[in-house]
C-alpha positions, 0 to 999 in steps of 0.5 A, a space after each residue: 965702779 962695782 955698783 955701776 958694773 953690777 947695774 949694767 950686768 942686771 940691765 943686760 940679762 933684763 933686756 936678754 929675757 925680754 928679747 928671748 920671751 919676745 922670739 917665744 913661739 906660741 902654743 897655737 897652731 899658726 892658722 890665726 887670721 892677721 889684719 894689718 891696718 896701715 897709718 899714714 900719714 897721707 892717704 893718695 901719696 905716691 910713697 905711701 900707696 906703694 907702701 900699701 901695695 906692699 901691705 896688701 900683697 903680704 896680707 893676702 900671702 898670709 891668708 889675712 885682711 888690710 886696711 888703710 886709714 888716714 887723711 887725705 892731706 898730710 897736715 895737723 889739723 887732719 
């Protein structure tokens, strides 16, 4: 029972410094240009061209570029 409370207390402090070096800021100065690429799984599908839309929008709120690739019929051989 101790051993199992001690490995639960090092798991938590683990996930606690990653979570916290993750919400580090960096040193630069923020200007950085942000190129969002979008993946779905059908390119002309009604649902994911309003997902693109969103995409585009925000990239273009933050001064970045937006791309979309995918197939064109959603199936595995694509």
């Amino acid at each position: 029972m101790k051993h199992l409370a001690r490995t639960f207390i090092c798991s938590g402090v683990l996930a606690l410094t990653v979570l916290l070096a993750a919400c580090g800021s960096s040193s630069g100065s923020g200007s950085g240009k942000l190129d969002i690429a979008f993946l779905p799984k059908a390119v002309n599908n009604p649902y994911f061209d309003a997902a693109a839309d969103g995409g585009k929008k925000a990239a273009g709120e933050l001064s970045g570029t937006f791309k979309q690739v995918g197939p064109t019929n959603a199936n595995a051989a694509e």
